[in-house]
N, C-alpha and C positions, 0 to 999 in steps of 0.2 A: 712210409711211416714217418712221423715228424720226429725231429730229434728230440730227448728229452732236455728239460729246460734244468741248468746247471749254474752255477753259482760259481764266481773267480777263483776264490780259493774252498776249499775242503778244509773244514777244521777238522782237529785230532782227536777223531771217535770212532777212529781204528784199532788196535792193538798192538799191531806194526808201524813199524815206522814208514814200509811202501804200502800204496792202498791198493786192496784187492783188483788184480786184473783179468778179463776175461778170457780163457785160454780156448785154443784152437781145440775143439771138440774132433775125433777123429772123424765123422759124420762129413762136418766140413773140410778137413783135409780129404778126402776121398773126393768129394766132389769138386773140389777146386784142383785136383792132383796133376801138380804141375802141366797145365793147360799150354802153356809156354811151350815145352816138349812135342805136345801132339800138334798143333799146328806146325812147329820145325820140323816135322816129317814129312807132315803135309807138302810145305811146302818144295821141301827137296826134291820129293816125288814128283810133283809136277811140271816141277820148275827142267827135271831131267825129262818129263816126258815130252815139253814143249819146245825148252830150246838148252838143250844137250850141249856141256861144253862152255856157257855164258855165266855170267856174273848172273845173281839170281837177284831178280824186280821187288822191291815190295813198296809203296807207296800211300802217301799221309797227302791230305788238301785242305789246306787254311785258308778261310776269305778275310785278309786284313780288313772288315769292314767297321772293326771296331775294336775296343779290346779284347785281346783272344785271353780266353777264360778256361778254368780248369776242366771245363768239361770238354772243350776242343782238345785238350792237351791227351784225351784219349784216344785220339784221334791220329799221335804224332805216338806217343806210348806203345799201343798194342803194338802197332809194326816194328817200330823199335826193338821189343823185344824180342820179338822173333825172330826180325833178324840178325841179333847180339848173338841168339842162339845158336842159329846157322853159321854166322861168322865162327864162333866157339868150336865148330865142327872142321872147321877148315874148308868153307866154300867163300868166295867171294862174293858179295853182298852192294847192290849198291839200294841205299833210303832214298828215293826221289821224295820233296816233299814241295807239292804245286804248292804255287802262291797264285790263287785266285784272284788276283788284282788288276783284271782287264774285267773284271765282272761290276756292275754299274752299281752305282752306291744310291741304297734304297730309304734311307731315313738319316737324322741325325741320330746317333746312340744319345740317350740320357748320361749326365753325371757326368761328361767327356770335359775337362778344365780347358779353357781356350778355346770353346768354340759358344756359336748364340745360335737362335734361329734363323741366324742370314747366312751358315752351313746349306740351309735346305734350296738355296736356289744351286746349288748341284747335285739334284737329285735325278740320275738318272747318264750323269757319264763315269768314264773309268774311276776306278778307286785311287789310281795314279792320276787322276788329272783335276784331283780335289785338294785342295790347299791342306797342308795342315794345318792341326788346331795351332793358333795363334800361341807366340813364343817356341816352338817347337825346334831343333838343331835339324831337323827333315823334308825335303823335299816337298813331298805330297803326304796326302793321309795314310796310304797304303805302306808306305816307306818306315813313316812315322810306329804305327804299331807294327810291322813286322818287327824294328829294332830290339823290342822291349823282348819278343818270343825268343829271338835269334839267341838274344845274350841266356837267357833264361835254361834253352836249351842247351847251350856250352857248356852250362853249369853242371845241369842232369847230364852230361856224358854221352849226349845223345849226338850223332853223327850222319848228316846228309848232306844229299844234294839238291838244291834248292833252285826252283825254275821260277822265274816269274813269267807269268803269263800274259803279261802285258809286251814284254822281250819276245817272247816265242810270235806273237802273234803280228806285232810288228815289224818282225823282222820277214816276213812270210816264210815260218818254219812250218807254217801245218797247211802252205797254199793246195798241194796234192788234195792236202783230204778236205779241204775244206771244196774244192772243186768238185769233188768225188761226191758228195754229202748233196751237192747242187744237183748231179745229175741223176743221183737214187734217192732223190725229194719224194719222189710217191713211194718208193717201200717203208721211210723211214714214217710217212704220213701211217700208211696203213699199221703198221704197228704202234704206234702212238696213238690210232684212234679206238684200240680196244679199250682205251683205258682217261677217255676222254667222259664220260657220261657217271659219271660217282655217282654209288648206291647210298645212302644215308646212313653209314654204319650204325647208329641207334636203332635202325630197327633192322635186323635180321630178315635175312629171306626164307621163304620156305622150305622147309626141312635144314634151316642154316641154324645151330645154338646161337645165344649170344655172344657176343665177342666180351673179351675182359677189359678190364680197367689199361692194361698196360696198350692193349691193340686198341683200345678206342680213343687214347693220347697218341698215340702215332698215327693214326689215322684224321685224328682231329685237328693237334696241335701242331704237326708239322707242316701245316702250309705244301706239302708233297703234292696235291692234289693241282695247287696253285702255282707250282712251279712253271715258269715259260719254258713251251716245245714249240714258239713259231708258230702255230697256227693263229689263223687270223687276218692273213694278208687277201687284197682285195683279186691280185691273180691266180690265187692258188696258195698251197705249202709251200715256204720255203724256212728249211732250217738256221738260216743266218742274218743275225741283226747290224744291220749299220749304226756307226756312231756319225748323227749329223754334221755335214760339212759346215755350219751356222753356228749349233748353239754346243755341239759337242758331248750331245744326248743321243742314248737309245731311243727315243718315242718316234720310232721312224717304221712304216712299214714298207716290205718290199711289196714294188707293183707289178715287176714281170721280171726275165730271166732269162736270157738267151743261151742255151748248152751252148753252141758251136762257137758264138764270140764270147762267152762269157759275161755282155754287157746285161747291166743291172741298173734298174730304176728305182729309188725310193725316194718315200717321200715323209719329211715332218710331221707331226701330226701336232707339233705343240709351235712351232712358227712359217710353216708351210713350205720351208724350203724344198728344193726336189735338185736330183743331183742323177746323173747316168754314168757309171764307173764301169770299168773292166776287173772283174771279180781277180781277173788273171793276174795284176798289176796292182790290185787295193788292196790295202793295210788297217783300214779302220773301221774292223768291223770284227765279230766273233760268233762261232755257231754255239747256238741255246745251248742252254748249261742239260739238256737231258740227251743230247746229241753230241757236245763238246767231251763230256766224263768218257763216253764208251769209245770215241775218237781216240784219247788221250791213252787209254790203256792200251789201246793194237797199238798204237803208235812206241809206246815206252818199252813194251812187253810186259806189262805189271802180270807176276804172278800172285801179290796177297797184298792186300788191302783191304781194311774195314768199314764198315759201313753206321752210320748212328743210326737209332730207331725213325728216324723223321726222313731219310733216306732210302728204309726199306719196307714200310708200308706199299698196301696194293696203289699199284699206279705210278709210283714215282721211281727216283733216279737210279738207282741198283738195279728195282727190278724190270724196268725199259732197256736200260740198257745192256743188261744182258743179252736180251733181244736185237739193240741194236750194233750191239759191237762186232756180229759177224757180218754184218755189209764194208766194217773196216778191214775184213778179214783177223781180226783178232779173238780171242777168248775171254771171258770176263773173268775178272781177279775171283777166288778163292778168300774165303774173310768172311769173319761173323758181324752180326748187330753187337755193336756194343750199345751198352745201357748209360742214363745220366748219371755225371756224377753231380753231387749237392755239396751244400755248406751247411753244418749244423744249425736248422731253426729257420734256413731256404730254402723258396721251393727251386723247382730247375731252374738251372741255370741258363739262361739268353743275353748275349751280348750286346743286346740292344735297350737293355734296362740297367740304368747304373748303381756302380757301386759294386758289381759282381767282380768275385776276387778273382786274378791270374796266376800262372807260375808266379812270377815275379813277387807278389805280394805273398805266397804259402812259402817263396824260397827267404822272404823276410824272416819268420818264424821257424823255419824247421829246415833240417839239415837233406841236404837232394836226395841221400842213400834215405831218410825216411818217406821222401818225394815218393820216390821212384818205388818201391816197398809198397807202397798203398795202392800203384797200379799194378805193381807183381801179383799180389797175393790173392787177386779176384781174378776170377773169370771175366773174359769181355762184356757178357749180356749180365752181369751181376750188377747193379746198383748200389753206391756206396756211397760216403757221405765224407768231406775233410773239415776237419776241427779246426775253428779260428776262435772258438772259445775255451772254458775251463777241459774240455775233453781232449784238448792236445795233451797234456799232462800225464793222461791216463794212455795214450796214445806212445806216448815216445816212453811209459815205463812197461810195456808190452813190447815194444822195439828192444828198451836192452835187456827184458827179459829173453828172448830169443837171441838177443847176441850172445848172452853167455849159454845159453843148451849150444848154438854152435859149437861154441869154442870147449864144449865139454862132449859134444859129441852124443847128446841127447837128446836132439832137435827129430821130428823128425821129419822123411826125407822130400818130401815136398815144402814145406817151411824154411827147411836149410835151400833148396835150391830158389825160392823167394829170393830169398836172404842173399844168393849169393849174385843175383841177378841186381840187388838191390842198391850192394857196397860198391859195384864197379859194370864194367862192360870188358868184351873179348880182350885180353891181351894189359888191361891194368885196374886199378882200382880207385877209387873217388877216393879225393882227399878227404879224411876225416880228423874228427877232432881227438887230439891227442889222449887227451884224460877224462872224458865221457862221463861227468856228474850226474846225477839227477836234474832232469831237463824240469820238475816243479822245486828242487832245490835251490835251481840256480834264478827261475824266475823267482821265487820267495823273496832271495837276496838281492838281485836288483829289484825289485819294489820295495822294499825298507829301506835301501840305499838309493835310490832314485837315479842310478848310473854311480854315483861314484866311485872311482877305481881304487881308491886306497881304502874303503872303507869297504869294498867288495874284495879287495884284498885280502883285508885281516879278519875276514869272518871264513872267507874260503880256507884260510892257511889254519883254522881251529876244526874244521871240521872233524878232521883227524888229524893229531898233535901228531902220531909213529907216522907219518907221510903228510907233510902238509903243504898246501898248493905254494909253490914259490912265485910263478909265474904264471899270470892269466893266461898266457898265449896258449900255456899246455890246456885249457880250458874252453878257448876257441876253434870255432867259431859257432860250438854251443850257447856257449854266454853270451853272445851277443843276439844269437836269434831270441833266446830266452825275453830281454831285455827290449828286444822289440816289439815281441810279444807282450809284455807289460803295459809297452808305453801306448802301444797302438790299437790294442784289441781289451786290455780291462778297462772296465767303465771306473771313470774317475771315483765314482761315489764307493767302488771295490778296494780301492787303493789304499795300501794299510799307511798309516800315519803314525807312528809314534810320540805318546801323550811327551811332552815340555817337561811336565811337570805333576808330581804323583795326585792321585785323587782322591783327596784329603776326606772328604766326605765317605765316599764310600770304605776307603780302608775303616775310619770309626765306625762304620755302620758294620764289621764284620761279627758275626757271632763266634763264638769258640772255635767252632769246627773250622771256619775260614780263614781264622788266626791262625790255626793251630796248621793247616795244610802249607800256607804260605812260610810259616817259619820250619819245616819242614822240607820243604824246596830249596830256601839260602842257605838251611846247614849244610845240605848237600852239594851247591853248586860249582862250589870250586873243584871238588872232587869227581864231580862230572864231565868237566866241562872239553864237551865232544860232541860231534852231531850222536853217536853212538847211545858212549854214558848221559846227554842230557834227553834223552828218547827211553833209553830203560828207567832213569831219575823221575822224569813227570810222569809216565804211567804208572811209578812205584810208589807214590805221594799217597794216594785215598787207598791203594790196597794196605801200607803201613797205620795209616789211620786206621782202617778196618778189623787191623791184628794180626793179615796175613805178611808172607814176607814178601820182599819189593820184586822178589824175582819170581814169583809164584803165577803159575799158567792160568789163563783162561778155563781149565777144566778144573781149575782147582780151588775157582771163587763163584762167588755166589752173581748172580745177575743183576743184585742191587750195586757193585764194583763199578758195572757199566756206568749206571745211572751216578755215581759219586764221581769216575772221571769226566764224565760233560760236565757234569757241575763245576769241577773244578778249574776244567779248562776253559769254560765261559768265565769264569771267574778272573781268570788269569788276562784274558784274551780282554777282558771290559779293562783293567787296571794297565793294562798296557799300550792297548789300541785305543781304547773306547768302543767297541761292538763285542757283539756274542761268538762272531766267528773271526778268520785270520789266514794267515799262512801256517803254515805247520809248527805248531809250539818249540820245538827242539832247534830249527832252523830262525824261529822269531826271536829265539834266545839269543843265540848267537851273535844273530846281528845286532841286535839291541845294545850287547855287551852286557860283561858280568857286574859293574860300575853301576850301569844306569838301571839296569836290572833290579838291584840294590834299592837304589833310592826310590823308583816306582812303588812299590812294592812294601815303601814302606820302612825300611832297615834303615 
């Protein structure tokens, strides 16, 4: 479903000063009920069934081919969490998380700063053996965005061990099974060829229903079908590709294969070189990624790992290798589909199309413990979506609505254990921000202020005169996401301005009632002045005009009240900004000051 289409700021045509948030139906708590839980059973159970006694496996795999995007980062999340959980239980845990970087680089991504189309004449060797984009402090390309996840991840509290696979395979750490894979070529053939001849999932077979929308993108769009299994060489199957001794590419096939020596022939296919190696002895080369994944897990001992939807359609790499992981004499991990995640107003997410946001850029805007919360609180196959527009706002006043049911003890018990999974990991807690404002508060005021400190200062310090902010610090490093959030993700044309100079025409142009509301606001204003008192003040403006008193409920006025506060707040919002809408009137006051306030306005 597309997200719906939102507006920077929300003007004040609410009755509250917070705007309505949408709460955790118990429907949805049931079914999301702490998910996290049941798979740390899972996996303990298994983990004692298989190898009794051991650190327990669980395992995450990034191909640095590009920037890794929020929807990988589910990828690195699920397992994490579970096994935060199991750590919490007092088992030892190790997070293996492959670095696919011996895997050959298939395109240039779009949007990637420092690089052109002369990127693509490395199309087709290691991801480590591709330059990075130009200006870059990194090595190769793989090097280069792994950096960006690594730190990202430090951030989120997340904790592994990190393999590059370009090391392992260099180094001949997987020569056994890579030998092993050579001489049970025709088992792994024959099972790989059940699923060699794709049914056209649009049409259905007989006595088969139709498939849904969600299984006809997984079957569609992930390229699974496509995936390389080696077949295709001119002597037969063989599951392992060479990288050209020439040009330093995969486009090489193998021609024969000798079990007893080992020796191996291939050849170029993109400048004809041809080379005869001893498999026994060679390092530059890696078995197909649908033979290499079920390798890798008998190898690790991986008891849980997830799998994305373009992973576990018919045919492809999960479900092969389940298949093929007991010729490595191993078991295949334990682990659900997870589902994509989106960006408000994007469709899925592909890191091969630019401009898709990362950690890095969500950890720009918003604090990890809400990071990490957004992947707690869903199920793995749930689909969900992260705000980099006005619906962050509504996003983070749902967060500390549930931080205080926590801390009151009326959350409940799935929520609270979200929440607790959310603030920290086994043994400590993320740093947070000391004094926790209103995360559309604080963006409000840096957009009026444009960053500056002292004048973000003294509007923070009136919000509440009985406690007022002395020091930003106790306010970071909210305020600063906020403020990044402003500068980076509203559209300039959104961006509130404050008029120079009053609007001389329009204030003459006001009839009675609009005189009469305005000077009705400045009698009050000093006497208000609070985010508080100037929130009960302007909504108490057109009820006192009306007759009722300023503190008089919603059930206790008429529904033309409504209609007289938009009026008035456009009103207010045109003499001060210049537009119909704003940031939140009480918070625009503030900043503005009670001075300037004044003289806009006319006094």
């Amino acid at each position: 479903m597309a997200a719906r289409a939102v507006r920077a700021h929300t003007p004040d045509h609410g009755e509250k000063d917070e705007p309505t948030v949408a709460q955790s139906t118990g429907a949805e708590t049931q079914e999301n009920a702490d998910w996290v839980s049941r798979y740390a059973d899972d996996v303990i159970a298994e983990s004692e069934r298989r190898a009794p006694g051991k650190p327990v496996v669980v395992a995450s795999g990034l191909s640095p081919s590009g920037p890794i995007h929020l929807g990988n980062l589910r990828e690195v999340m699920t397992p994490h969490l579970v096994a935060d959980e199991v750590r919490r239980r007092g088992y030892e845990v190790r997070h293996l998380i492959s670095w696919d970087d011996f895997d050959r680089y298939r395109k240039v991504p779009a949007g990637v700063p420092g690089t052109d189309e002369s990127w693509a004449e490395h199309i087709g060797k290691p991801l480590t053996s591709v330059p990075a984009p130009a200006g870059s402090a990194y090595p190769n390309w793989a090097e280069h965005f792994k950096a960006a996840m690594v730190e990202a991840l430090a951030d989120l509290g997340v904790e592994f061990d990190g393999i590059s696979q370009t090391e392992q395979y260099q180094a001949g750490t997987y020569r056994e099974q890579i030998l092993h894979a050579m001489k049970h070529r025709g088992d792994i053939d024959a099972i790989l060829d059940q699923y060699r001849t794709k049914k056209d999932p649009k049409k259905p077979q007989k006595n088969q229903k139709p498939v849904d929308e969600a299984e006809l993108e997984a079957a569609e769009g992930s390229g699974a079908a496509d995936e390389d299994d080696g077949s295709g060489g001119t002597g037969g199957y063989y599951p392992y590709k060479p990288f050209c001794g020439e040009c330093g590419k995969d486009l090489t096939t193998v021609t024969s294969y000798d079990d007893e020596t080992t020796e191996l022939s291939y050849t170029c296919t993109l400048d004809g070189f041809t080379e005869t190696v001893r498999l026994s002895e060679f390092n530059r080369g890696k078995l197909v990624w649908k033979v290499d994944w079920p390798m890798r897990w008998a190898y690790e001992g991986v008891i849980f790992e997830p799998s994305g939807v373009d992973h576990s359609s018919p045919g492809s790499s999960f479900q092969v290798g389940g298949q093929i992981v007991g010729i490595f004499g191993g078991k295949q991990p334990i682990g659900p589909m997870y589902a994509f995640v989106g960006i408000s107003g994007m469709a899925k997410m592909s890191s091969s199309k630019g401009g898709v946001p990362t950690p890095s850029d969500a950890l720009e805007i918003m604090e990890p413990q809400l990071l990490r919360w957004l992947y707690a609180r869903r199920r793995p196959n749930q689909s969900f979506k992260i705000a980099f527009d006005q619906e962050i706002q509504r996003l983070y006043d749902e967060w500390d609505k549930l931080n205080a049911k926590v801390a009151d003890g009326t959350a409940l018990p799935a929520d609270a254990a979200a929440h607790s999974r959310a603030i920290g990991v086994a043994g400590r807690e993320l740093p947070r921000t000391p004094r926790p404002l209103p995360y559309r508060t604080l963006a409000s005021v840096a957009d009026v202020t444009a960053g500056d400190e002292e004048q973000t200062q003294r509007i923070l310090s009136e919000l509440d005169p009985s406690n007022p902010v002395t020091d930003l610090d106790t306010v970071r490093p909210r305020l600063d996401k906020a403020e990044a959030w402003i500068t980076k993700y509203v559209p300039a044309e959104s961006r509130t301005i404050v008029r120079t100079e009053p609007d001389t025409e329009a204030l003459a142009a006001l009839d009675e009632q609009g005189r009469e509301s305005i000077r009705l606001l400045l009698e009050g204003l000093d006497s208000h002045w609070s985010l508080d008192g100037l929130t009960h003040h302007v909504y108490g403006v057109p009820k006192v005009q009306a007759g009722f008193p300023a503190d008089a409920t919603a059930k206790e006025l008429p529904a033309e009240i409504k209609v007289a506060q938009r009026s008035f707040f456009a009103l207010l919002y045109h003499l001060l900004v210049g537009r119909d809408t704003g940031p939140r009137l009480p918070t625009l006051l503030l900043a503005v000051g009670a001075d300037r306030v004044r003289k806009l306005l006319g006094a």
